[in-house]
Legacy VTK file of the C-alpha trace (Angstrom):
# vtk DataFile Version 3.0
C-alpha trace
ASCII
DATASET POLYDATA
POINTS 230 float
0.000 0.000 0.000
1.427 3.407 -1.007
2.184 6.250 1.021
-0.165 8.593 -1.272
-3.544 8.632 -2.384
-5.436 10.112 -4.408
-6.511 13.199 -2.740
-3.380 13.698 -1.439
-1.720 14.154 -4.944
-4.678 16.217 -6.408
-3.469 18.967 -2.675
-0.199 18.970 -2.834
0.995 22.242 -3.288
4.150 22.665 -1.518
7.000 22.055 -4.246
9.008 19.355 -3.352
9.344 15.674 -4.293
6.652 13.261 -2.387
7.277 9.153 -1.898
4.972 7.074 -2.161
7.191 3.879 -1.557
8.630 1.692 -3.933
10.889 3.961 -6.032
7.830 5.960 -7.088
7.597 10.111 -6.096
5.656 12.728 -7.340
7.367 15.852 -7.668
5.884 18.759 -7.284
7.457 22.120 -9.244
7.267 25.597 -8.010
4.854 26.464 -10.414
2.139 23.585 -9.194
2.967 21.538 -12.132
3.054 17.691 -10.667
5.195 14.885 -12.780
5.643 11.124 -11.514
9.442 10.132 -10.878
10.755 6.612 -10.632
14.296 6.928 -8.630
15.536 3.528 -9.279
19.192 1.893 -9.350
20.562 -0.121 -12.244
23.948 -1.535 -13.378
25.359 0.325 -9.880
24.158 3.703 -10.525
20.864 5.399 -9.694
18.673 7.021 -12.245
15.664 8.754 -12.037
13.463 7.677 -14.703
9.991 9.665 -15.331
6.968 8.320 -15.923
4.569 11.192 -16.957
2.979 14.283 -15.908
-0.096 14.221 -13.243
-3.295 14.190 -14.091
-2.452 12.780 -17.646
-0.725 10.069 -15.522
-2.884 8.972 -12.560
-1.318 7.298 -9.373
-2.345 3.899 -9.979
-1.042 4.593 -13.881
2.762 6.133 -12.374
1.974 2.582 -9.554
2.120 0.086 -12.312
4.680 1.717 -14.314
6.735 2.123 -11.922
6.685 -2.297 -10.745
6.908 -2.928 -14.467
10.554 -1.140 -14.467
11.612 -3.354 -11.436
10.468 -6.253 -12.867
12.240 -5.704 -16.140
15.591 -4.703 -14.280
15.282 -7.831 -12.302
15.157 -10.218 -15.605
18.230 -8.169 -17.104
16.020 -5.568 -19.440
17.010 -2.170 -20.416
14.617 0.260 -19.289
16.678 3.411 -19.734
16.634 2.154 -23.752
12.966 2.613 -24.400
12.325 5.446 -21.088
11.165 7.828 -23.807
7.298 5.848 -24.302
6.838 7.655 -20.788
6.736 10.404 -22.304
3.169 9.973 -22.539
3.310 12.978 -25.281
-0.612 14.259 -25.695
-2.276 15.935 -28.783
-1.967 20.328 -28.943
-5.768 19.441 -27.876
-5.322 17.779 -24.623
-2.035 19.969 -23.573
-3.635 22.951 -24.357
-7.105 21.972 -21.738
-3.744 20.816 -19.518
-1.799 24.086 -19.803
-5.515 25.824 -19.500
-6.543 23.806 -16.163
-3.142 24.642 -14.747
-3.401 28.241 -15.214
-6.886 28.924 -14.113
-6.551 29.591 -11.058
-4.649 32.654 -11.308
-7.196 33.658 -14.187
-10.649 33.213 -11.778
-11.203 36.994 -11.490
-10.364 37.618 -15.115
-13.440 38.033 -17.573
-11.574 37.110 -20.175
-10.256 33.494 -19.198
-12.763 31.827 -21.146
-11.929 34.002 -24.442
-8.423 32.673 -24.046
-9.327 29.120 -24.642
-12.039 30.174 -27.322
-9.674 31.342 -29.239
-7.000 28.703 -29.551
-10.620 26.126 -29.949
-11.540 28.114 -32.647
-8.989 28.033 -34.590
-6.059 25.933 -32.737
-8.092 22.854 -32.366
-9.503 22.787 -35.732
-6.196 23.426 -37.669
-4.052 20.134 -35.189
-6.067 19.843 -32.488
-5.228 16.124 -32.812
-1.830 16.340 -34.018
0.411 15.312 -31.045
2.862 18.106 -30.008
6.157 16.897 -30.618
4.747 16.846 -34.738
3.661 19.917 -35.178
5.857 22.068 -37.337
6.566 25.524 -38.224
4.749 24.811 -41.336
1.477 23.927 -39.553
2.314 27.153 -37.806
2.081 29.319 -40.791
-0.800 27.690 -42.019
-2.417 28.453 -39.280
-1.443 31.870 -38.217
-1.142 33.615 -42.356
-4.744 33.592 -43.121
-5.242 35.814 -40.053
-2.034 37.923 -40.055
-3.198 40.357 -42.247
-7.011 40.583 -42.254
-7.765 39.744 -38.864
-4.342 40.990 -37.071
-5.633 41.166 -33.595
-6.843 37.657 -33.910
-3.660 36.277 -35.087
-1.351 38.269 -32.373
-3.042 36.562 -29.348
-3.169 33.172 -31.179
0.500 33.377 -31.572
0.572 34.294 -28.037
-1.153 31.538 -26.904
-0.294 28.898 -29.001
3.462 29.662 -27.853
2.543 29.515 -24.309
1.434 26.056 -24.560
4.228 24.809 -26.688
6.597 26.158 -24.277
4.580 24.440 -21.765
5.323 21.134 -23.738
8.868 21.977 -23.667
9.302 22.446 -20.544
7.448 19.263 -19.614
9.764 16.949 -22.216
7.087 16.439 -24.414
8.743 17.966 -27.068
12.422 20.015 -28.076
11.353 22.551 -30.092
8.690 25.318 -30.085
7.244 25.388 -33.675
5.874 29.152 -33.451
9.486 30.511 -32.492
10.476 28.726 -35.678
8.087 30.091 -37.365
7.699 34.005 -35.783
10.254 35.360 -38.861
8.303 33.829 -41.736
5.344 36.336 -40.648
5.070 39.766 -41.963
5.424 42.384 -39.971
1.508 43.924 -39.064
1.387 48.171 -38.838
0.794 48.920 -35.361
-3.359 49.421 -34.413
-4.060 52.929 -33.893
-6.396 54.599 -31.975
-9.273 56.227 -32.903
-11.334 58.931 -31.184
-14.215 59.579 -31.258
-15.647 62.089 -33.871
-17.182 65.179 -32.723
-20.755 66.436 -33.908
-20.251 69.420 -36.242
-22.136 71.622 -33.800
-20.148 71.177 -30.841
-16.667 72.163 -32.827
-17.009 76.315 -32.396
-17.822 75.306 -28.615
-15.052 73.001 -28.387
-12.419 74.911 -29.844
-13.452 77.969 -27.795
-13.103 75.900 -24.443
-9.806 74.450 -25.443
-8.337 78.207 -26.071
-5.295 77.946 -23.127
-6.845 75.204 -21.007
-5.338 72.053 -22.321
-7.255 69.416 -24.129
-11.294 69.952 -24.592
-12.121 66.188 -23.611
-11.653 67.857 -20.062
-13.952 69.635 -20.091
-17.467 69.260 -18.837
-19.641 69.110 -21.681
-17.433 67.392 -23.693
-16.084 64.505 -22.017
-15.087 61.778 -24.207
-14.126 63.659 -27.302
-10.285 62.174 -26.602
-11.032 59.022 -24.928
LINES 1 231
230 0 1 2 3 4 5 6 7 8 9 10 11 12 13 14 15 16 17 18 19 20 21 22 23 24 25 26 27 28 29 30 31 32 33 34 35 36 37 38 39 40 41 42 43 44 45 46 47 48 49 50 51 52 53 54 55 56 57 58 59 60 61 62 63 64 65 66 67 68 69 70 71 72 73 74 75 76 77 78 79 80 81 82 83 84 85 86 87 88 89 90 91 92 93 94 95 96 97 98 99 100 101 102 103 104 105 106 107 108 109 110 111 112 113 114 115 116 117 118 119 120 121 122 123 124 125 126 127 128 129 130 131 132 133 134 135 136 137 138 139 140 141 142 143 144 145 146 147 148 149 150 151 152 153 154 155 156 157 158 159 160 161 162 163 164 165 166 167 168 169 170 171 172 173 174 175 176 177 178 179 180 181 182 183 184 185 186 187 188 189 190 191 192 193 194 195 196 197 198 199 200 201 202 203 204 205 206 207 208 209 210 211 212 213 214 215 216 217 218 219 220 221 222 223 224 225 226 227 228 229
């Protein structure tokens, strides 16, 4: 019977690296981020081999993982040879809900949480949603961000934002070596920066303006006319 359970995994908070007996830990990072580790000792020298991410790997999952690798180095097998399969590497889909989940917290008083995800759905999603990470290439990049670089610019700034986050999210988690939209940021054309525009004033209100702004700064300032630069 393990030290952990399952509730105690899901409230760990504390960084730090938890046993749960057997050569099996959970680590926690100082982020939140939780990853299963297998310390374990073969040919004389100890390794620590890991065995996915939590939640995408579950205790009982990172349990029977983890007595597989013993039994293997007891009948002479190389597990370090093959250690990459526990890389348990997940579709842009399912890392992006990960790296979403994760985040949330932080995000609870912010409006504008569940426009984040909307927009890498919308377009994210649809383009290699089911692609997993460690394929996805600048080239799917482009495709994905050129259509909206030019006619919808806005759109295609915060999908490059986001879709970078989460690739550097898979990055840092080993699921894959290379972030496709850094590859991929100087194939874009550069986008004229968004300027603002006030609001126009009524043809009446110009003499009246003008006349109020006559050595007292800017007219939106004034009371009659608030909003005219805002």
């Amino acid at each position: 019977m393990g030290k952990l359970s399952h509730v105690k995994v899901k409230g760990l908070k504390t960084p730090g690296r938890y046993g749960d007996g057997d050569t099996l830990y959970l680590q926690v990072g100082p982020s939140g981020t939780k990853c299963w580790i297998q310390r374990i000792v073969i040919n004389g020298k100890r390794h620590d081999l890991g065995l996915g991410p939590w939640p995408l790997v579950g205790l009982d999952r990172a349990r029977r993982r983890a007595f597989d690798n013993r039994v293997k180095i007891e009948d002479g097998i190389d597990v370090l040879a093959d250690r990459r399969r526990y890389s348990v590497v997940p579709t842009f889909e399912r890392a992006a809900l990960q790296y979403f989940e994760e985040n949330l917290p932080g995000w609870k008083q912010n409006r504008n949480a569940a426009r984040w995800i909307h927009v890498v759905r919308q377009y994210a999603f649809k383009a290699f949603g089911s692609m997993r990470v460690d394929a996805i290439t600048r080239e799917d990049i482009l495709r994905l961000l050129k259509p909206l670089w030019t006619t919808k610019p806005e759109q295609g700034r915060k999908l490059k934002q986001r879709v970078g986050a989460i690739l550097r999210w898979c990055v840092a988690h080993g699921f894959t070596d290379k972030n496709a939209v850094e590859l991929a940021a100087g194939a874009l054309p550069r986008i004229p920066a968004i300027r603002q525009h006030y609001r126009a004033l009524p043809y009446e209100e110009i003499p009246a303006a003008l006349e109020l702004s006559k050595g007292r700064g800017r007219p939106g300032r004034q009371k009659g006319v608030s909003g005219f630069w805002s």
